[in-house]
MMTF fields as JSON, N, C-alpha, C and O atoms, coordinates in Angstrom:
{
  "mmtfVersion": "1.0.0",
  "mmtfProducer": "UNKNOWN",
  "numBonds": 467,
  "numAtoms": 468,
  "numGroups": 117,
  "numChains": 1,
  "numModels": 1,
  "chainsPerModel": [1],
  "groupsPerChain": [117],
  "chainIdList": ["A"],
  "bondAtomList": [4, 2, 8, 6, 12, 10, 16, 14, 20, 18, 24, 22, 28, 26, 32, 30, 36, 34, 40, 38, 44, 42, 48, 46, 52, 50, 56, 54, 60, 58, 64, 62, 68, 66, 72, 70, 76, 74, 80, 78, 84, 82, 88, 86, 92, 90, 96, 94, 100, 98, 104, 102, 108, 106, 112, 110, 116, 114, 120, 118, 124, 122, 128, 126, 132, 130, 136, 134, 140, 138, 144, 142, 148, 146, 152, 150, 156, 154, 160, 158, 164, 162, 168, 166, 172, 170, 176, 174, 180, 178, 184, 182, 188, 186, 192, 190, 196, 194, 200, 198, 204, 202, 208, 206, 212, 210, 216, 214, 220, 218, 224, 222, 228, 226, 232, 230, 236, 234, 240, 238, 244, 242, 248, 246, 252, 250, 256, 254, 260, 258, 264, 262, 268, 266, 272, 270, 276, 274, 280, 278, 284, 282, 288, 286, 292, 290, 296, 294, 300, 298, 304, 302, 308, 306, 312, 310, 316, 314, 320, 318, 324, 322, 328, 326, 332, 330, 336, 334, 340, 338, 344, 342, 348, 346, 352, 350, 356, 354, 360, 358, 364, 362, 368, 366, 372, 370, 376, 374, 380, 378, 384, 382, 388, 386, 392, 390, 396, 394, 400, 398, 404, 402, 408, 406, 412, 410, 416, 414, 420, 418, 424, 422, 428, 426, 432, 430, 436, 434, 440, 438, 444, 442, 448, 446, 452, 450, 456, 454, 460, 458, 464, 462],
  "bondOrderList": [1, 1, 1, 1, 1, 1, 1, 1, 1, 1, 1, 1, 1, 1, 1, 1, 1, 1, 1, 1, 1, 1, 1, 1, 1, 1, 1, 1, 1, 1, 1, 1, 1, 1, 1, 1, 1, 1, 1, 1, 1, 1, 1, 1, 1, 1, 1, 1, 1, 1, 1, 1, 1, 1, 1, 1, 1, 1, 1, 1, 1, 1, 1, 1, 1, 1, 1, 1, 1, 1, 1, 1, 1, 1, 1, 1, 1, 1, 1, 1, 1, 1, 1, 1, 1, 1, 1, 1, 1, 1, 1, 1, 1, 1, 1, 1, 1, 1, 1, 1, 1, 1, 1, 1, 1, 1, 1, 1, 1, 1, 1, 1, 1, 1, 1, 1],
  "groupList": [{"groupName": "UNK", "atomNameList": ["N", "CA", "C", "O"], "elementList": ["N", "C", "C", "O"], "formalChargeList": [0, 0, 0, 0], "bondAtomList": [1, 0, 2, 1, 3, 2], "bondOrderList": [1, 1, 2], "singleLetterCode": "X", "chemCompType": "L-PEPTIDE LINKING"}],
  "groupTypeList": [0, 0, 0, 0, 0, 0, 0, 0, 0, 0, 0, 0, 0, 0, 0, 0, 0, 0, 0, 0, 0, 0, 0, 0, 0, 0, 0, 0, 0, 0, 0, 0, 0, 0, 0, 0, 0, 0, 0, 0, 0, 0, 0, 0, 0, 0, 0, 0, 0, 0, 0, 0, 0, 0, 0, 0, 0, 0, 0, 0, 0, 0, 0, 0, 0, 0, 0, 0, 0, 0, 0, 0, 0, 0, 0, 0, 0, 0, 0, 0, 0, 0, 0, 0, 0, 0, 0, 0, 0, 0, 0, 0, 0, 0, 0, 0, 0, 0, 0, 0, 0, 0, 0, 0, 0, 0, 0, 0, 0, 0, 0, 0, 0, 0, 0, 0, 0],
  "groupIdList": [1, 2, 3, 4, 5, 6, 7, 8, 9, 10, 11, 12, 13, 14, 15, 16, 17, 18, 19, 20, 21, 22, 23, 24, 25, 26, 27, 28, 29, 30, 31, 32, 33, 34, 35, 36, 37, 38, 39, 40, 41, 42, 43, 44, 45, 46, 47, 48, 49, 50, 51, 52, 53, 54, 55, 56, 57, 58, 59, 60, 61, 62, 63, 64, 65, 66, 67, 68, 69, 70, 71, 72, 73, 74, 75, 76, 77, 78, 79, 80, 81, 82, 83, 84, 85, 86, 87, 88, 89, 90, 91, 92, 93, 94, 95, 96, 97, 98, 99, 100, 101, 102, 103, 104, 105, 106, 107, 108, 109, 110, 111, 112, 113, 114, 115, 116, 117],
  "secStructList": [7, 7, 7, 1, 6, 6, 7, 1, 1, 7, 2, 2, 2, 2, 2, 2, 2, 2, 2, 2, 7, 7, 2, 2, 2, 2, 2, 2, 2, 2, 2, 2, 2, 6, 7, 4, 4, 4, 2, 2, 2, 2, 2, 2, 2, 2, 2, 2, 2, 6, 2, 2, 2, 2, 6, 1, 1, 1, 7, 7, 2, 2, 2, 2, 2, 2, 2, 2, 2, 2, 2, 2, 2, 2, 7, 7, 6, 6, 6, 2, 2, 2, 2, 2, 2, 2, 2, 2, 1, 7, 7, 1, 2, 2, 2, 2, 2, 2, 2, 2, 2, 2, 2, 2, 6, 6, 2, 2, 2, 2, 2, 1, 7, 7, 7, 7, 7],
  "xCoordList": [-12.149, -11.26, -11.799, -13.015, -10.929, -11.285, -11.323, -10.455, -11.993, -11.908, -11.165, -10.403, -11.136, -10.079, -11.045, -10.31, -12.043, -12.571, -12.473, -12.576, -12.224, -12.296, -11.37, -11.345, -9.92, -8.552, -8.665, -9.614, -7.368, -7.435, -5.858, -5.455, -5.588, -6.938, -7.378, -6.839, -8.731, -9.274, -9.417, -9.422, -9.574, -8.908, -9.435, -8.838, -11.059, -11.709, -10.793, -10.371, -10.356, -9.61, -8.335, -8.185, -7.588, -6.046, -6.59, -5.987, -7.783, -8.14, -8.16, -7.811, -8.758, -9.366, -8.352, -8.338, -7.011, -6.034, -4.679, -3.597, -5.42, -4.376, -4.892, -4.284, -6.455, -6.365, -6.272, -6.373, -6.168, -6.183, -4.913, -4.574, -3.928, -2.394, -1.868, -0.78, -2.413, -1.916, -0.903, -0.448, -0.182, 1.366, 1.077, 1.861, -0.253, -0.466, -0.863, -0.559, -1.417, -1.872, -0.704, -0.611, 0.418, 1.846, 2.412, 2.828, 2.481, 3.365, 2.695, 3.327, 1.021, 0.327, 0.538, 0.834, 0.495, 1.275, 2.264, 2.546, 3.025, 4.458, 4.707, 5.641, 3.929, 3.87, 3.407, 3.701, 2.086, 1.132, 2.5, 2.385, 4.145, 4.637, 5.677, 6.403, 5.772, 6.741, 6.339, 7.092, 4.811, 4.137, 3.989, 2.976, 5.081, 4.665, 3.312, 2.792, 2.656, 1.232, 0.086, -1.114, 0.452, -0.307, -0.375, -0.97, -0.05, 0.449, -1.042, -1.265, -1.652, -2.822, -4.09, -5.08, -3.367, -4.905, -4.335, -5.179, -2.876, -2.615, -3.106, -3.619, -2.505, -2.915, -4.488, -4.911, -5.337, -6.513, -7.159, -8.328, -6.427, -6.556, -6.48, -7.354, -5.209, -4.856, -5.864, -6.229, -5.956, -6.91, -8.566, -9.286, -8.794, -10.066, -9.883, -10.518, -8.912, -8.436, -8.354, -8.878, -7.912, -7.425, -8.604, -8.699, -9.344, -10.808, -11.365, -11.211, -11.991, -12.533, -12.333, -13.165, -10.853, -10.223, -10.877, -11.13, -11.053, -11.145, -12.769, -13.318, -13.157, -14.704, -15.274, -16.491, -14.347, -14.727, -14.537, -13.721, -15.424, -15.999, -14.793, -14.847, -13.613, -12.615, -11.477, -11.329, -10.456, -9.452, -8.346, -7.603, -7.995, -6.511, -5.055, -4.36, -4.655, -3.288, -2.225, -1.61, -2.201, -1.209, -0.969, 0.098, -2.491, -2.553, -2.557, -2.434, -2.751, -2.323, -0.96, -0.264, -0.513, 1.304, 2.233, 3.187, 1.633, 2.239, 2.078, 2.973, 1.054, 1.134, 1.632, 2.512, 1.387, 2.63, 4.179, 5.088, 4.043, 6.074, 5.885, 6.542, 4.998, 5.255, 5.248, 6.242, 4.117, 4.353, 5.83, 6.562, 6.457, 7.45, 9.162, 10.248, 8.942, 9.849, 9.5, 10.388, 8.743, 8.549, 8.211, 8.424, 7.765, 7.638, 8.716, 9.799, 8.735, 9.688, 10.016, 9.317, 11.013, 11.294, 10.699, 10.603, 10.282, 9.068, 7.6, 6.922, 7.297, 6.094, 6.743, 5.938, 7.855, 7.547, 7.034, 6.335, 7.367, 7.265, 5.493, 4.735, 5.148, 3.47, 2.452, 1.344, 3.604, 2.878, 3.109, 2.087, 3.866, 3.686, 2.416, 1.497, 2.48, 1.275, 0.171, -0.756, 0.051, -1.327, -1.625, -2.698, -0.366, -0.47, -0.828, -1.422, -0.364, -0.395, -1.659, -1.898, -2.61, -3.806, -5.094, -6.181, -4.698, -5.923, -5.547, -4.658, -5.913, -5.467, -5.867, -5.31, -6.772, -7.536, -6.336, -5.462, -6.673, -5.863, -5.437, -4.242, -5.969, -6.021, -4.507, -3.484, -4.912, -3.852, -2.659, -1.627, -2.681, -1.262, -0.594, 0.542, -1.273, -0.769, 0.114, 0.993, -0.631, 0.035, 0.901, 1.952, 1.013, 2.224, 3.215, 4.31, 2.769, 4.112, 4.93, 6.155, 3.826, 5.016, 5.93, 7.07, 4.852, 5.905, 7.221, 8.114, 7.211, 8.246, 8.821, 9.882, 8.847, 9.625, 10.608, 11.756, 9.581, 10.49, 11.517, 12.314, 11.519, 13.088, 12.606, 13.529, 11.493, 11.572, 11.983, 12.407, 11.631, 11.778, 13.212, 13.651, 14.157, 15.108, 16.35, 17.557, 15.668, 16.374, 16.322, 17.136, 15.208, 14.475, 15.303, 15.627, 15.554, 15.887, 17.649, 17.964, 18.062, 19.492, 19.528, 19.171, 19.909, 20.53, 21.873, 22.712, 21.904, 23.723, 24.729, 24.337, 25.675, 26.652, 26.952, 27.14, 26.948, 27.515, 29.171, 29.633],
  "yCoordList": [14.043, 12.923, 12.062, 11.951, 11.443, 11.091, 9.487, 9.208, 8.649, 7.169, 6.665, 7.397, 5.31, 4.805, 4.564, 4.431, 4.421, 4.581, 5.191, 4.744, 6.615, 7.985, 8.645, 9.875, 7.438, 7.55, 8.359, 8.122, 9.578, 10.155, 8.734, 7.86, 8.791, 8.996, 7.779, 6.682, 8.248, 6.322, 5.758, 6.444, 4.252, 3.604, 4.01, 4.004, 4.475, 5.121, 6.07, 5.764, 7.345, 8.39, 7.587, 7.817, 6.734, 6.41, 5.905, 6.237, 5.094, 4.283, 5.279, 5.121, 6.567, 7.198, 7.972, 8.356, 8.347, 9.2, 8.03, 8.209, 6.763, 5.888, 5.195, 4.581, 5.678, 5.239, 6.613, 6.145, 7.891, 8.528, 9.096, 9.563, 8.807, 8.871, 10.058, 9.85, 11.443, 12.479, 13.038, 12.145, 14.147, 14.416, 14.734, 14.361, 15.536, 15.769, 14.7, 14.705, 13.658, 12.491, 12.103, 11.761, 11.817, 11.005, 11.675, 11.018, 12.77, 13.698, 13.132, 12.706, 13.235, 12.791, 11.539, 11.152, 11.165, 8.663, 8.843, 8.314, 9.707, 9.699, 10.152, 9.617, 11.247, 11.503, 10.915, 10.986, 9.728, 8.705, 7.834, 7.086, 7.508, 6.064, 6.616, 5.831, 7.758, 7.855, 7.761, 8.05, 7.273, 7.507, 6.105, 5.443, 5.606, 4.063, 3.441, 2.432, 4.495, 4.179, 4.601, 4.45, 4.971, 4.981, 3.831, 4.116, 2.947, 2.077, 0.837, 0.429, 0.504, 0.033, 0.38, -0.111, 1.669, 2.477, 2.269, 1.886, 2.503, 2.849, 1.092, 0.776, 0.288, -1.268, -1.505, -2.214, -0.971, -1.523, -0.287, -0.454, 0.95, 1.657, 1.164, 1.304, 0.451, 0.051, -1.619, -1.892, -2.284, -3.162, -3.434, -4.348, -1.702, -1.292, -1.065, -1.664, -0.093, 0.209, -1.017, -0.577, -2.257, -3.027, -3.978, -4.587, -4.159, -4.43, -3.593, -3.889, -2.604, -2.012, -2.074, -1.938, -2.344, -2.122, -3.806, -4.225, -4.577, -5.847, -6.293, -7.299, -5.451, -5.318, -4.691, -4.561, -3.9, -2.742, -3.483, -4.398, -3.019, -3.659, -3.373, -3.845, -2.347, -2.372, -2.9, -2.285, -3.546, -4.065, -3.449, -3.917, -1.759, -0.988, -1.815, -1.474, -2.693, -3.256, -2.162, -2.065, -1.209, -0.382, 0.343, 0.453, 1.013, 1.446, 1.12, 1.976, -0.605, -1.144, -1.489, -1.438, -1.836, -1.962, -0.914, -1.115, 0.336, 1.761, 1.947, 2.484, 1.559, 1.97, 1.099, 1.361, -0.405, -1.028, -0.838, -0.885, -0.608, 0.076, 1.647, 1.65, 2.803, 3.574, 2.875, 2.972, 2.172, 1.857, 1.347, 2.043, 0.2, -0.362, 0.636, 0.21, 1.646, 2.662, 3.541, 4.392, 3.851, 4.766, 4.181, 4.981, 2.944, 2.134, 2.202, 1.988, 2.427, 2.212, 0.279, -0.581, 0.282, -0.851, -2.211, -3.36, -1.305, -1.87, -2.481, -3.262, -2.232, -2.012, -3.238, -4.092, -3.258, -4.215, -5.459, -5.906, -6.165, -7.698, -7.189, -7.552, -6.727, -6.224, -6.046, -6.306, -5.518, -4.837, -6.406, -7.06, -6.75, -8.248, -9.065, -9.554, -9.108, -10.174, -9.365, -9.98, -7.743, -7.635, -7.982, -8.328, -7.798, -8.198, -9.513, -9.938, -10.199, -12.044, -12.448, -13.633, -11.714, -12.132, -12.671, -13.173, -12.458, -12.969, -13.036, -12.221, -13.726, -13.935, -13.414, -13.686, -12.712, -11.789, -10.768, -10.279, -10.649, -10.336, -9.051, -8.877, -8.061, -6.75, -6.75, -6.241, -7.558, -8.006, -8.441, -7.94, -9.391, -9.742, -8.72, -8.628, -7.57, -6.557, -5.236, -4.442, -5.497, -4.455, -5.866, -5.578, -6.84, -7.732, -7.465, -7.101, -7.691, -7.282, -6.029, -5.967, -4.758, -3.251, -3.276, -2.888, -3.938, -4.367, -5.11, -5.022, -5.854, -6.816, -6.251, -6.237, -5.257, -4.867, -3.763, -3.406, -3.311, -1.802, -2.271, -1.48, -3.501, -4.195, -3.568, -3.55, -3.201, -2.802, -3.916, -3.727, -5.193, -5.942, -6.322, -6.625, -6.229, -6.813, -5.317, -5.524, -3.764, -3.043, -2.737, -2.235, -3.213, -3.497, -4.228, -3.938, -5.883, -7.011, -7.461, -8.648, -7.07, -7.733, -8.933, -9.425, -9.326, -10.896, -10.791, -10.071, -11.785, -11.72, -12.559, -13.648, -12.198, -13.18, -14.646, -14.879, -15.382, -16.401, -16.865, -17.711],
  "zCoordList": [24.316, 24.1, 22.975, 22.825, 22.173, 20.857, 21.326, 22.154, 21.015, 20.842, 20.085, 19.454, 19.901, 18.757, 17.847, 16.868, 17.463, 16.272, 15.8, 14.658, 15.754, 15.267, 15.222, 15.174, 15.236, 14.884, 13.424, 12.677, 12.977, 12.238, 11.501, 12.268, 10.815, 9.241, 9.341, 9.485, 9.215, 8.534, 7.363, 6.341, 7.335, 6.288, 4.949, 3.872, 5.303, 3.775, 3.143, 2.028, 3.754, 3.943, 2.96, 1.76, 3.668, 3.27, 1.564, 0.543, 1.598, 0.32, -0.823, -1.993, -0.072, -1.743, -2.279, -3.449, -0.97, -1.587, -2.092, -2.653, -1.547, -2.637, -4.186, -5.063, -4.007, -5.403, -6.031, -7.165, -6.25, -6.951, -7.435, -8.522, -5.594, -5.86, -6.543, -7.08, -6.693, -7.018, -6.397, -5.683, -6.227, -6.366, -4.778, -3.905, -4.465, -2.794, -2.382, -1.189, -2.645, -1.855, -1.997, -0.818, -2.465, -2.351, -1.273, -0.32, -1.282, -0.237, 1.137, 2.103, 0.991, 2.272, 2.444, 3.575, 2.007, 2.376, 2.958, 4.034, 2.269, 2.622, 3.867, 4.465, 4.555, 5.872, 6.559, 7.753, 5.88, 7.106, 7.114, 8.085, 6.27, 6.229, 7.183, 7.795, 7.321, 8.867, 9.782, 10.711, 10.155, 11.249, 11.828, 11.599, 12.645, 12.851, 13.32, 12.843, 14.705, 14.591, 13.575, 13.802, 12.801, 11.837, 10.882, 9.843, 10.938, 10.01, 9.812, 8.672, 10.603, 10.644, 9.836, 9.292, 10.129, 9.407, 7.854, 7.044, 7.33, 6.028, 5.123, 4.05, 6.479, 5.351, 5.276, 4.362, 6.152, 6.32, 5.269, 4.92, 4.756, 3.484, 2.231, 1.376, 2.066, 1.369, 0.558, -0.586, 1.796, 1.343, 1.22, 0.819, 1.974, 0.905, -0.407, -1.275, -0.665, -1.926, -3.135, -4.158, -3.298, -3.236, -3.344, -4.41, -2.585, -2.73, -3.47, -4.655, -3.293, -4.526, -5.945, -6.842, -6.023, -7.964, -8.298, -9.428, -7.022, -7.868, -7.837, -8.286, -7.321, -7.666, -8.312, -8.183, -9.52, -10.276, -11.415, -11.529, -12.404, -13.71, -15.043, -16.178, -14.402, -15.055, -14.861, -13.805, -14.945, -14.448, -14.808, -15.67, -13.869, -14.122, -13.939, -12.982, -14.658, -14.316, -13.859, -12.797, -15.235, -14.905, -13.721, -13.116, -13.35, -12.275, -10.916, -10.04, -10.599, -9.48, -9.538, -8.524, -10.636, -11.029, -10.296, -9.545, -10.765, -10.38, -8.926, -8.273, -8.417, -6.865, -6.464, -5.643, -6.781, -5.607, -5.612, -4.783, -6.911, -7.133, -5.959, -4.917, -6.277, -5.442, -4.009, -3.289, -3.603, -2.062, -2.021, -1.318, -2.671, -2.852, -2.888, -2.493, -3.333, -3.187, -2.311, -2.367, -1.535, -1.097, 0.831, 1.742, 1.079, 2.475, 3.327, 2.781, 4.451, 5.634, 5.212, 4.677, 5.622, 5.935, 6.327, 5.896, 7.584, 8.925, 8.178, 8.846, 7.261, 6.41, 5.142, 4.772, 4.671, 3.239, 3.282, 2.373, 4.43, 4.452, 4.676, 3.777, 5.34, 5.547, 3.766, 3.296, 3.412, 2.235, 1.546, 1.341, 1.342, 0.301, 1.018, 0.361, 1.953, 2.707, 2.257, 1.73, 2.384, 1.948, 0.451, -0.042, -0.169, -2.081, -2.349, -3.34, -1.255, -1.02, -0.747, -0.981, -0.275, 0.373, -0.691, -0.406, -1.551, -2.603, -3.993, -4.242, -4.993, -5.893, -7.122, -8.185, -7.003, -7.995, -8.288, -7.573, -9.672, -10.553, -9.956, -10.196, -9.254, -8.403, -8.213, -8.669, -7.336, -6.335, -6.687, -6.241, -7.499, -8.657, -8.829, -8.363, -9.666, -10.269, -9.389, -9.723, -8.145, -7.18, -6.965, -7.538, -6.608, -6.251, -6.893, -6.466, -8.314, -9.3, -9.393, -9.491, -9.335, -8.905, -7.511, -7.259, -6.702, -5.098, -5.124, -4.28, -6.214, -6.939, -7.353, -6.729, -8.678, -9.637, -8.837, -9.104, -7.604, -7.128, -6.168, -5.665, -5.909, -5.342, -3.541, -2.726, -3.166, -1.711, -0.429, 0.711, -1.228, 0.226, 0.545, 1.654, -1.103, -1.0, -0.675, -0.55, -0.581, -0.152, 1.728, 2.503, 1.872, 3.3, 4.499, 5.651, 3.172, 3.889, 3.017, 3.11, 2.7, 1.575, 1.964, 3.035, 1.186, 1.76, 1.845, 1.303, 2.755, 3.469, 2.48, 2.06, 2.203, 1.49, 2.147, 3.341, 1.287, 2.205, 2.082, 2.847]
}
């Protein structure tokens, strides 16, 4: 019997196949984002990930740009308002930059529409 620590996948796991984001690590997100209990593990991936770019001596805009648009097109529903709070959580430039692809890819507002009045 497995513990919950040793929940598959863990967040190192989710981090390194979201920063490298190749065509099989997309396919693999994409199967952790139908997985509603999985969803813990993917943000607490994500904001290793996320942490790391902004402790790294290079600053990839483009490349945090691009993944929050993929998370942003590609998130359940259930997950967008989640995913902005994790983009929201700090202000380092990291973080901006995935804010802004989360922005540009219109997910929260295909998520959430707003109602006519």
């Amino acid at each position: 019997m497995q513990s919950a620590s040793s929940a598959f996948p863990d967040r190192d796991t989710v981090a390194s196949k979201i920063s490298t984001l190749s065509a099989d690590d997309e396919a693999w997100l994409r199967l952790l984002l139908e997985n509603p209990q999985q969803d813990e593990a993917l943000l607490e991936g994500l904001l290793i990930f996320l942490d790391r770019e902004s402790q790294s001596r290079f600053l990839n805009a483009l490349k945090l740009e691009k993944c929050g648009r993929w998370f942003g097109d590609n998130a359940p529903a259930r997950l967008q308002i989640r995913l902005h709070e994790v983009a929201k959580s700090s202000q380092h430039p990291a973080y901006n930059a995935f804010k802004s692809g989360l922005a540009k890819s219109g997910g929260l507002e295909k998520a959430y529409p707003k109602s006519p009045l």
